[in-house]
N, C-alpha and C positions, 0 to 999 in steps of 0.2 A: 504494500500500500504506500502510495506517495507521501512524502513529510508536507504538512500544510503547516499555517502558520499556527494552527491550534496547538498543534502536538511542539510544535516550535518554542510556546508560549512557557511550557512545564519546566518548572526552575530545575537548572542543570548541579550537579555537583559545583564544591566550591570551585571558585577559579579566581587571580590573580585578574585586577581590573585592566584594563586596555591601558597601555602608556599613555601619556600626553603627546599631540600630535605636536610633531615641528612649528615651528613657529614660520609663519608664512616671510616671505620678505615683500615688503611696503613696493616693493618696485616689482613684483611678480603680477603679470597680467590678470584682471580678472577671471578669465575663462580659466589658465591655469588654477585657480583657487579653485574654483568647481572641481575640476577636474582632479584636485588632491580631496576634495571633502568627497567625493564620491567612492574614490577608493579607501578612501577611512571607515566609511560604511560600508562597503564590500568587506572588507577586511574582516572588520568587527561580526558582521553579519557570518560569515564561514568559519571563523573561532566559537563565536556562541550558539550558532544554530546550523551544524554543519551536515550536509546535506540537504539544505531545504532549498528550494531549486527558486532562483531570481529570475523571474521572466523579464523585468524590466524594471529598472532603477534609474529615477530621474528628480532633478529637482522640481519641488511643486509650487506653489505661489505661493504659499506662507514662507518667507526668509525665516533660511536655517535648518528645513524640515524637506526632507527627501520621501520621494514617492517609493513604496515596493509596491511590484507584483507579483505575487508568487501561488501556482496555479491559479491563474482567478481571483483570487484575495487580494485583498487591499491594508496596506499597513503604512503609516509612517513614521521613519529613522530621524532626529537630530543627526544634525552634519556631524557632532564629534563620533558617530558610533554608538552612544551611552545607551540609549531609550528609544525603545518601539511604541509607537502609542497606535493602538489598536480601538479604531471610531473614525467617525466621518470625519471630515475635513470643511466647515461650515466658511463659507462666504460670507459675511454678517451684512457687510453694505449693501450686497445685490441679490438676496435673502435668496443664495443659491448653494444646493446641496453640491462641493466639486464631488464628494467622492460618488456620490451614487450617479452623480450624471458618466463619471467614469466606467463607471460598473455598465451603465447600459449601453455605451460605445463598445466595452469591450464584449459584450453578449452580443449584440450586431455583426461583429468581427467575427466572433466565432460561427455565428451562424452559417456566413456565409461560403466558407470552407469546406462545408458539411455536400457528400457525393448524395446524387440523385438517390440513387439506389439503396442508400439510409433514410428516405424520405417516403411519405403517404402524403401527396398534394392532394387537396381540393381546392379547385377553383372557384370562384368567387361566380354567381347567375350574373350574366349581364355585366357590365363596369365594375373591373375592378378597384376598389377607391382604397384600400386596406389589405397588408397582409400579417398574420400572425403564426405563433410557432407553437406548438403545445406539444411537450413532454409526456407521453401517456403510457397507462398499463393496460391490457386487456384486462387483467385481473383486478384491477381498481373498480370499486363501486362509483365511487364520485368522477371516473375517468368516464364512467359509462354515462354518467346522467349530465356530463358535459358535450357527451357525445353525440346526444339525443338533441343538443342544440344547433347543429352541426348546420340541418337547413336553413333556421333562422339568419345564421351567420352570413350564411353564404348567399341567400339573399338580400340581405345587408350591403352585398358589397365586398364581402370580407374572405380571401385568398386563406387557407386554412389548411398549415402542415403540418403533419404529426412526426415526431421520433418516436420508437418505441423504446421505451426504458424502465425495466422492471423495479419497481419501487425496493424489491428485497432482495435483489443482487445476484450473483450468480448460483448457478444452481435451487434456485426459487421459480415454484410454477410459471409465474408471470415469463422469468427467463425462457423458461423454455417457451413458452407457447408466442413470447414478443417474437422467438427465431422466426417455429414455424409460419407465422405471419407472415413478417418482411419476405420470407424467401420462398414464399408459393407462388404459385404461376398466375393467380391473380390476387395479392395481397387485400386489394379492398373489400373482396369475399370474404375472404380470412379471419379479417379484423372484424367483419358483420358476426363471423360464425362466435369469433371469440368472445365480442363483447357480450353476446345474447348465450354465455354462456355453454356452448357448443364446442364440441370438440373440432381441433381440426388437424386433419390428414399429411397436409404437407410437410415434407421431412425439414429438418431444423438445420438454419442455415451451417457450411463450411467452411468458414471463417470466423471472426473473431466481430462483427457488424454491432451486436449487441452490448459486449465490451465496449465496446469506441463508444456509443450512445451514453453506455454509463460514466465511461469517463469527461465524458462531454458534460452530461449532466452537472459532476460534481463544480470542473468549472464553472459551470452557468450558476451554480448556486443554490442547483434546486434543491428543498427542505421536503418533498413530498410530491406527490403526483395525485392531478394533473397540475404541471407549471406550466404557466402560457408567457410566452417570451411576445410585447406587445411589440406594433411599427416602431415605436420610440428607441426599445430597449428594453424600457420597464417592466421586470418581471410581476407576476399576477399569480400567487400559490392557489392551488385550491380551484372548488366548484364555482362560478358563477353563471347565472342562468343570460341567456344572451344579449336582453334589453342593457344590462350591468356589465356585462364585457365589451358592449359597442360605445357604452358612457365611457367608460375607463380605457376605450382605443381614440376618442373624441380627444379628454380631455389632457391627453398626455403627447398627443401629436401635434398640438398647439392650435 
């Protein structure tokens, strides 16, 4: 299992604190200064939390305080290396979330990576005006009564793609039967048979497609299924019936 910043979080044996960094010289260009404060926190970062995988390290707009991302999580470093501070990052003037708007630029980003062939599209009746992403189980109840929303949606306007991602991970019913869906010869059969409770026949995929959805998942964030990843970004856990999912695709796409 990957190191995230949780497991990251659990205080280590004693250890010797970080030295004090050199002292900058007054004539050393700005960008050089970044450019040593960043590797102070790398540094510090691979001594106290080692193994835990830095997707990207950047200075953020509060001076002094560096961005991590480490699978999908969001943490921020003091330049000297000392402290993680694990919470959002509040804009106060322009009364805007930075870390969550981060968060849903980077589930945008990931979606878009994602192969046909891990995907269940429904198209939107008529103009497409919306599209959205929803994480589902065949074996979830409330994945089914989101499912049952499915025409509303898509009469709406609203483009509607599912991954399949088994809520209880591998080796769990959902797992197997999320295979045989995806990888029957007509999947959207599949998922009808599954969700209505029905077995289905087609043998379970030969690759690892289920995996990758789950590890997809955990980046994206998801606490449970169904997660619906909206046009914005904004993830949306959970059942909503579809008058309350087109509000909350309204109001978050500005």
């Amino acid at each position: 299992m990957p190191m995230t910043l949780l497991h990251s979080l659990t205080p280590p044996p004693r250890h010797r604190l970080l030295g004090s960094a050199l002292a900058l010289s007054l004539a050393a260009p700005f960008a050089g200064a970044m450019a040593d404060d960043k590797q102070i926190v790398t540094d510090a970062l691979q001594q106290h939390m080692p193994g835990i995988p830095i997707d990207s390290l950047e200075e953020s707009p509060a001076k002094g305080i560096y961005e991590l991302v480490s699978n999908g999580q969001i943490a921020y470093v003091t330049a000297d290396g000392k402290y993680l501070i694990a919470g959002d990052l509040i804009d106060i003037e322009n009364r805007r979330n930075l870390t969550q708007t981060k968060q849903d630029q980077q589930r945008l980003g990931m979606l878009e990576g994602i192969a046909d062939d891990r995907k269940l599209v429904y198209p939107a009746e008529g103009e497409k005006k919306h599209a959205i992403t929803i994480l589902t189980d065949p074996t979830c109840p409330f994945c089914n009564k989101l499912h049952k929303e499915l025409p509303a949606l898509r009469e709406a306007g609203v483009e509607v793609t599912y991954i399949l991602t088994p809520r209880q991970g591998a080796g769990s019913k959902g797992f197997d039967l999320s295979s045989r869906v995806q990888c029957a010869d007509e999947p959207k059969k599949a998922l009808e048979l599954a969700m209505a409770g029905k077995s289905v026949s087609s043998e379970a995929c030969k690759n690892d497609m289920i995996k990758q959805n789950m590890d997809l998942s955990g980046r994206l964030g998801m606490s449970g299924t169904p997660y619906t990843i909206l046009p914005s970004g904004t993830a949306l856990p959970g059942y909503r019936p579809a008058e309350v999912m087109l509000e909350a695709i309204r109001s978050t796409s500005g």
